[in-house]
C-alpha positions in Angstrom: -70.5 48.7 82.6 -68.1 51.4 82.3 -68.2 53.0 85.8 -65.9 56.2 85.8 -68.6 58.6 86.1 -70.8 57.5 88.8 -68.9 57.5 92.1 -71.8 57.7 94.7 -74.5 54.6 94.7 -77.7 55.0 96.3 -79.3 51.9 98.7 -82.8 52.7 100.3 -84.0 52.4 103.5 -92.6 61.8 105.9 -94.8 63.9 106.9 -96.3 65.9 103.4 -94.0 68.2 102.5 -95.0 72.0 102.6 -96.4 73.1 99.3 -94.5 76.7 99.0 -97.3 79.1 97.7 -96.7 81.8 94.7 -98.9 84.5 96.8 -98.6 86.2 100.0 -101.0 84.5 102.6 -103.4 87.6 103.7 -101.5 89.1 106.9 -98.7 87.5 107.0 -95.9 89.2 108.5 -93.5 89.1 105.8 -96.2 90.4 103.3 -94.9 93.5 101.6 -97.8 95.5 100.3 -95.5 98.3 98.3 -93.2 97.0 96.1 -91.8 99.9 95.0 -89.8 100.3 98.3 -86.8 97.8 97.2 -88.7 94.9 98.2 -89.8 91.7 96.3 -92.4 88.6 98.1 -91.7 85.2 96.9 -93.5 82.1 98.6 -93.6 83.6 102.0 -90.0 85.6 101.8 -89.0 88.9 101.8 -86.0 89.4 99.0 -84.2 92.7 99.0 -83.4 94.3 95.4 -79.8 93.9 96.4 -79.9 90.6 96.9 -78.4 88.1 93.8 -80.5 87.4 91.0 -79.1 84.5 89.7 -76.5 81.3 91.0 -73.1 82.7 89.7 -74.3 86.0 91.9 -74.5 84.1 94.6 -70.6 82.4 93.8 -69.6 86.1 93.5 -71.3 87.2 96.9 -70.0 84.4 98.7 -66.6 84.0 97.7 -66.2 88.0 98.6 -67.5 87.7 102.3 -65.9 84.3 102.9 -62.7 85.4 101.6 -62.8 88.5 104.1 -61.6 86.5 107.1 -61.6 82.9 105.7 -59.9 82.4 102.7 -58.7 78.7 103.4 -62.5 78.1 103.5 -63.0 79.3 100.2 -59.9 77.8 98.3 -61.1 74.4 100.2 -65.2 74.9 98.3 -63.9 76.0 95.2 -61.2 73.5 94.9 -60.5 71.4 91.8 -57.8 68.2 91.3 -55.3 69.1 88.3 -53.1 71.7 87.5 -55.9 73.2 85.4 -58.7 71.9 87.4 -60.2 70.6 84.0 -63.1 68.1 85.3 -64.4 71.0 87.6 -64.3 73.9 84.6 -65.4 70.9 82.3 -68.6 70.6 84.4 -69.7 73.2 83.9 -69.0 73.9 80.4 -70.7 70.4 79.0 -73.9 71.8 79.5 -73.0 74.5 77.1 -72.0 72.2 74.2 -76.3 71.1 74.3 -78.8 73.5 72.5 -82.3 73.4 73.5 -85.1 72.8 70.7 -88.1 74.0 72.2 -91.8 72.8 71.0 -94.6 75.6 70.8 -98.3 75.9 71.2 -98.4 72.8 73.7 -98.7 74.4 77.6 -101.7 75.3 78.6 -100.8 75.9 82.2 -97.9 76.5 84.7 -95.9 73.0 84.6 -95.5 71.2 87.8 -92.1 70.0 88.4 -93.3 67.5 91.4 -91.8 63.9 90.8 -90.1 61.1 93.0 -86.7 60.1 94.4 -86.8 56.2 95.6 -90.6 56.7 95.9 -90.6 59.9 98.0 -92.1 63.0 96.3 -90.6 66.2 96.0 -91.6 69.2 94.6 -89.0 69.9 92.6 -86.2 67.5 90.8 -83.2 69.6 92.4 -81.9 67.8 95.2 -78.7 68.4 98.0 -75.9 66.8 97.8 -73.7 65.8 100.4 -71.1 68.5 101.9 -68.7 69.0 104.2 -68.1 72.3 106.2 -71.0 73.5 106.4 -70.2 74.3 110.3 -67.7 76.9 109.2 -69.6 78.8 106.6 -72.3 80.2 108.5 -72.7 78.5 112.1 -72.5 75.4 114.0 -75.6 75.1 113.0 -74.9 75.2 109.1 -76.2 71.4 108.5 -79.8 72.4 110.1 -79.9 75.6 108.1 -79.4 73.7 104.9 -81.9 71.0 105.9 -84.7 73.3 106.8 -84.1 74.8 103.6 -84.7 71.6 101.7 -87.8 70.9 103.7 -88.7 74.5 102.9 -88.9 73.7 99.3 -90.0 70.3 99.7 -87.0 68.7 98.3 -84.3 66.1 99.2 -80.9 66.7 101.4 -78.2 64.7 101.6 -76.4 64.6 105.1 -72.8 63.9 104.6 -70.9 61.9 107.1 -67.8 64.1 106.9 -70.2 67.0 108.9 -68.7 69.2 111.6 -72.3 68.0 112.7 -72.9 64.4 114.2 -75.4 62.5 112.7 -77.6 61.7 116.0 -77.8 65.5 116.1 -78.7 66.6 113.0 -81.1 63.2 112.8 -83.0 64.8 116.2 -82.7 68.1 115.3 -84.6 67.7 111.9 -86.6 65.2 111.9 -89.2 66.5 109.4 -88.6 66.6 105.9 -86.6 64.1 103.1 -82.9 63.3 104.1 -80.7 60.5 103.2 -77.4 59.9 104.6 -74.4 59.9 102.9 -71.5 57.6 104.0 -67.7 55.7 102.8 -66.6 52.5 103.3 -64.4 53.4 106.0 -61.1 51.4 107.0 -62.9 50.7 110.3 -66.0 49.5 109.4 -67.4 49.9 113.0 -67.5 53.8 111.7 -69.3 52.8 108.7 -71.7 50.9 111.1 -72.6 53.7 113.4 -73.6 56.0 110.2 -76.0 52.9 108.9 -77.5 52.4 112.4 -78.4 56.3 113.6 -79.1 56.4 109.8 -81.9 53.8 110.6 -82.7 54.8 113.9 -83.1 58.7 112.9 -85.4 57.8 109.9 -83.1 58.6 106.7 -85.1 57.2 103.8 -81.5 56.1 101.5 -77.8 55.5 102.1 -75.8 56.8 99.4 -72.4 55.0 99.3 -69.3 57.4 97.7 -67.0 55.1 96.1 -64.1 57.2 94.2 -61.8 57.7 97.5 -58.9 55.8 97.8 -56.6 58.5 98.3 -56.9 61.8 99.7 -57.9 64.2 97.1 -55.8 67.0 98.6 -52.5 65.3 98.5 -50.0 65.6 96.1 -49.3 68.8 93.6 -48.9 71.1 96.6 -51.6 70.8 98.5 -50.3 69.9 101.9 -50.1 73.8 102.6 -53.7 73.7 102.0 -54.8 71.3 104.5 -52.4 72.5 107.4 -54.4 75.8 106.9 -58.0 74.0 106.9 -56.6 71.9 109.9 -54.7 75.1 111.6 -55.3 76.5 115.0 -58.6 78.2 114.5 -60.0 75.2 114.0 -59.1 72.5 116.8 -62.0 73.8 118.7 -64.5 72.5 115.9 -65.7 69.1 115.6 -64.0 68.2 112.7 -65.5 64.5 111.6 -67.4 63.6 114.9 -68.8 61.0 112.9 -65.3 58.9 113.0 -65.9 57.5 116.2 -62.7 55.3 115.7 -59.7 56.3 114.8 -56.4 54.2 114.0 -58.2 51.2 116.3 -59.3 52.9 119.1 -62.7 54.2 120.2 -62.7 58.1 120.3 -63.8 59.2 123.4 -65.5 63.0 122.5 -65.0 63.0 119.2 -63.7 66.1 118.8 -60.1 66.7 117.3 -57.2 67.8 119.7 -53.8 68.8 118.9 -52.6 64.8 118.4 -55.7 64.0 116.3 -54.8 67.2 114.4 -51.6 66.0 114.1 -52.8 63.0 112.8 -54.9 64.5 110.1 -52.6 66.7 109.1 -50.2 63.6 108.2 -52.6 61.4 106.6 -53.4 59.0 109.7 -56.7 60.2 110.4 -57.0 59.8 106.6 -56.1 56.2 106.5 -60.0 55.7 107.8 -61.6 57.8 105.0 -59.3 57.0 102.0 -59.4 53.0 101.3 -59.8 50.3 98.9 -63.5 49.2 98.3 -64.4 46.6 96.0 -68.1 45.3 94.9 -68.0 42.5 98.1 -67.8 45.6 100.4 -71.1 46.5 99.1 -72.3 42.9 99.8 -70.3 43.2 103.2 -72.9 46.1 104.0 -75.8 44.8 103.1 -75.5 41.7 105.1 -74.1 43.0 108.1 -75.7 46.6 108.4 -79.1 45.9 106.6 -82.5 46.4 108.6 -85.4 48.0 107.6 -83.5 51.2 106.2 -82.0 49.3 103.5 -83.0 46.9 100.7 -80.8 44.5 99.0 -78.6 45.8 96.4 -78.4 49.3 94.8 -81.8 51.3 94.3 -79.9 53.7 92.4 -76.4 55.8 90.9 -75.8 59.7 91.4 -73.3 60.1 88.0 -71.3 62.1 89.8 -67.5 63.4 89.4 -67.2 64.2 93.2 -67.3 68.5 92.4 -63.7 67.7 90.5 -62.3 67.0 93.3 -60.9 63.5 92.7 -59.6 62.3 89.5 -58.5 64.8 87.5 -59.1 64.1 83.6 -62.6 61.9 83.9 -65.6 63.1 82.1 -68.1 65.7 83.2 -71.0 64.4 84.4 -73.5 65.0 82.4 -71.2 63.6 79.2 -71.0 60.1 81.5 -75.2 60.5 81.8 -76.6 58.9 79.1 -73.9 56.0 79.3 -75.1 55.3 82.3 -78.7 55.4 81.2 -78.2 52.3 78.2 -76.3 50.2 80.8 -79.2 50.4 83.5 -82.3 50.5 81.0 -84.6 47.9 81.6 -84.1 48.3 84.9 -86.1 49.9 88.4 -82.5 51.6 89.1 -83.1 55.1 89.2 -80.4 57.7 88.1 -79.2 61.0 89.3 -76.5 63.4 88.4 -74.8 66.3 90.3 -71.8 68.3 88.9 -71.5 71.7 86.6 -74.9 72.6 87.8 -75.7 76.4 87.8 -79.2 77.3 86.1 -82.7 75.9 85.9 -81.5 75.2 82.0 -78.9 73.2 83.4 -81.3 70.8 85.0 -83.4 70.7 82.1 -80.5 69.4 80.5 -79.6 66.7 82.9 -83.4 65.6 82.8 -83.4 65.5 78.8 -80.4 63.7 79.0 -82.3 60.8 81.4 -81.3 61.9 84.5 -84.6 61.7 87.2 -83.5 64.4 89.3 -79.8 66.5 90.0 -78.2 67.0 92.9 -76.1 70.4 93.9 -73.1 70.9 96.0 -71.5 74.1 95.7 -74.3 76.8 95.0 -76.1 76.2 98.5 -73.3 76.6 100.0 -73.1 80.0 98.5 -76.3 80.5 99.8 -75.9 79.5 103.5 -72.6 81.7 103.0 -74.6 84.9 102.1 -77.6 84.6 103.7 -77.7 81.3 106.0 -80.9 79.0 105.5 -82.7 81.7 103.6 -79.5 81.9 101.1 -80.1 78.3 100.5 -83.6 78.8 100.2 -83.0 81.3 97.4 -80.6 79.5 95.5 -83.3 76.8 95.2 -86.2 78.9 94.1 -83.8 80.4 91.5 -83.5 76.9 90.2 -86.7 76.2 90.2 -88.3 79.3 88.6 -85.1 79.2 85.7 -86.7 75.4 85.3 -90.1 76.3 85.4 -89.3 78.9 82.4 -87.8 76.8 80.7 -90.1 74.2 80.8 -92.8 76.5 79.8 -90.8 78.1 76.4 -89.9 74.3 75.4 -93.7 73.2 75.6 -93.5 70.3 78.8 -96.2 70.6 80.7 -94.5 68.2 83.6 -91.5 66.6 84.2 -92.3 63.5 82.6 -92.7 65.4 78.6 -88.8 66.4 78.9 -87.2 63.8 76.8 -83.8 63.9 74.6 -85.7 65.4 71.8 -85.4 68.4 73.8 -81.8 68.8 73.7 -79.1 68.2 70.6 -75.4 68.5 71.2 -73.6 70.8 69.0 -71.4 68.3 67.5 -74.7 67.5 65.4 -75.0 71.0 64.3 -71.8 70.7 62.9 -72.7 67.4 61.0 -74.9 68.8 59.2 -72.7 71.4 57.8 
C-alpha cells in the first residue's frame, strides 16, 4: 500500500461525556434573557455579536492579535514547506474540487452526529489534533484550555509530545474527558518510553505514532532565521519540549531549555532526537517493549494526514490520498481518520463521504485559544458542528452513518459528461 498520505498511525490503549444542551438551563448565570442587546446563548455560552462567525474569521482575528507582539508565533502556525507552500494551499482547496448532491424529503428530525473513535463515543466526528505551542498562544496553560474544550463538546484531543506542557501534568490536570497521546520514534527511545508509560499511567485511551519526520521541517530554503526567532531570548524561560527527558545521551535534569540546550536546538542537536529514521520493526520494537494494557498489538488505525504542509512539500492533500487509503484497508477493523485543509462543517461532510470516520483539526483551535482561550476553541468547534449539522440536514442524512460517497462527486466527472 501506497503510504504517502498517512503519516500519523493510531495504536490503542471515561466518564460520559457532557451532552452540550441547545437551550439555556432555567437560571443559569450565563442566560441572556434580551437578545436584542448584542448578545447570543449557545449551549451554556454567552457569544458577543462581535465575535467571528465562521473559521476563516477566526484565522483573521487571530493572526491580527498574535501578530501584534508575536509575529514569529504566527509565521511558525501558518507555516507551509515549499516555495509556494503548495500541499498546505492544496489542502484546503481539494475540498473545493467535490460538489455536494444532496437527497430531499428524507429528515424527519435534527440529525445526531454522535459516533465512535476506537470504541469511545463522541458527540461529534471533529476531533483535535496534536499541536505544538500551545503554551505561547494564550498561557502556560494553553494545553488544559484546549482539553477542557474538547471535553466541553464531548469530543477527542490529541496531546502532542512536543508540548511546552509535560505530559504527567497535563495527564493530572485533565483527567476527565477523551485524550490520546501523540508521540515519534525518537533517537533515544527511553524518550519514546516515558511518553508510552505516563501515557498508560495517566489513562490516554490511543497512542498515535507520527511517522513522516526524518528531517527537520524548518531546515533548508531559509528557514534557519525562522527558528533562531522561535528559539530567541523570549523564550529560554519556556519549557520548550519538557517531554525530551534525554537529550544527546544524557538524562535532563529540569527539563527546561537553557542557553546550551538553546544552543543546541538552534543547531540541529536537540533535533537529532526528534528527526530520525523509523522503519516498520520500530513499530514492532514498541509494541513489544512499551506495550501494557494501553496498547494492543499492531495498528487500530491511520489519520491520512499531510502533517499541516509542513513536511514534504509536493504530496497530495489529504483528502485526495482518503479514499486510497480506504480500498487498501477495506475488509478490515482499521479505522480511518483524516486532518488537513479543514475549515467548514461542509468540509467534514466531505471527508466523511469520502470514508473517513471522523477528521481531526490543527490550526483553527488554535485560532480559537488565540482569540478567546478555551472558550475560542469551544467556538470554533460548535461552528463546526452546527455548519455539519446543516449540512447534514439539506443533504437528507439523518446520522452519521447515511453520509456515503453518493453524497459527493468530484468535478472532474462534471466535466466528463460534457
Amino acid at each position: 500500500m501506497d503510504v504517502s498520505g498517512p503519516t500519523s498511525y493510531v495504536m490503542t490503549a471515561d466518564e460520559p461525556f457532557r451532552q452540550a444542551s441547545t437551550n439555556p438551563p432555567p437560571n443559569s448565570p450565563g442566560q441572556v434573557k434580551s437578545y436584542s442587546g448584542g448578545y447570543t446563548y449557545f449551549s451554556g455560552q454567552v457569544l458577543r455579536m462581535t465575535d467571528p462567525e465562521n473559521i476563516p474569521q477566526y484565522e483573521e482575528r487571530a493572526k491580527e492579535k498574535v501578530n501584534l507582539d508575536r509575529a514569529f508565533l504566527w509565521n511558525y502556525i501558518s507555516y507551509g514547506t515549499g516555495v509556494d507552500r503548495r500541499t498546505l494551499t492544496e489542502s484546503k482547496l481539494a475540498f473545493k474540487r467535490y460538489w455536494l448532491q444532496p437527497q430531499v424529503l428524507t429528515v424527519k428530525s435534527k440529525p445526531s452526529t454522535w459516533t465512535t473513535v476506537l470504541g469511545s463515543p463522541i458527540r461529534i466526528p471533529i476531533c483535535i489534533s496534536p499541536t505544538a505551542a500551545q503554551v505561547m498562544i494564550s498561557s502556560p496553560d494553553g494545553d488544559i484550555q484546549t482539553g477542557n474544550a474538547a471535553s466541553r463538546a464531548s469530543t477527542l484531543m490529541v496531546y502532542s509530545s512536543a508540548s511546552g506542557m509535560k505530559i504527567e501534568k497535563f495527564g493530572s490536570i485533565v483527567p476527565h474527558g477523551l485524550y490520546w497521546a501523540q508521540t515519534y520514534l525518537f533517537h533515544d527511545r527511553r524518550n519514546t518510553l516515558h511518553i508510552v508509560r505516563n501515557a498508560e499511567r495517566f489513562g490516554f485511551k490511543a497512542l498515535v505514532v507520527t511517522v513522516d519526520t526524518p528531517v527537520d521541517f524548518l531546515s533548508g530554503s531559509g528557514r534557519v532565521d525562522a527558528m533562531d526567532e522561535l528559539l530567541g531570548p523570549s523564550c529560554v524561560d519556556v519549557d520548550m519540549n519538557p517531554n525530551l527527558i534525554y537529550l544527546n545521551g544524557k538524562k535532563r535534569e529540569n527539563r527546561i531549555y537553557g542557553d546550551t540546550e538553546l544552543w543546541h536546538a538552534k543547531h540541529g542537536i536537540g533535533n537529532q532526537e526528534l528527526y530520525c529514521y523509523a522503519t516498520w520493526e520500530d513499530f514492532a520494537w514498541l509494541k513489544t517493549k512499551a506495550a501494557r494494557q494501553a496498547i494492543k498489538a499492531g495498528v487500530d488505525g491511520i489519520l491520512v494526514s499531510a502533517h499541516g504542509g509542513r513536511q514534504l512539500a509536493g504530496v497530495p492533500a489529504p483528502l485526495d490520498a482518503l479514499p486510497d487509503v480506504i480500498k487498501a484497508v477495506k475488509g478490515s477493523n482499521v479505522e480511518v481518520y483524516m486532518d488537513g485543509g479543514i475549515r467548514s462543517g461542509s468540509d467534514v461532510f466531505k471527508a466523511l463521504a469520502l470514508g473517513a470516520r471522523a477528521v481531526f483539526i490543527g490550526r483553527p483551535p488554535l485560532w480559537g485559544l488565540a482569540v478567546n482561550g478555551e472558550d475560542g476553541v469551544r467556538r470554533v468547534l460548535q461552528i463546526l458542528e452546527e455548519e455539519l449539522t446543516t449540512t447534514m440536514t439539506m443533504c437528507g442524512c439523518a446520522s452519521l452513518q447515511d453520509i456515503d460517497s453518493s453524497f459527493v462527486k468530484h468535478e472532474s466527472q462534471f466535466k466528463s459528461m460534457l
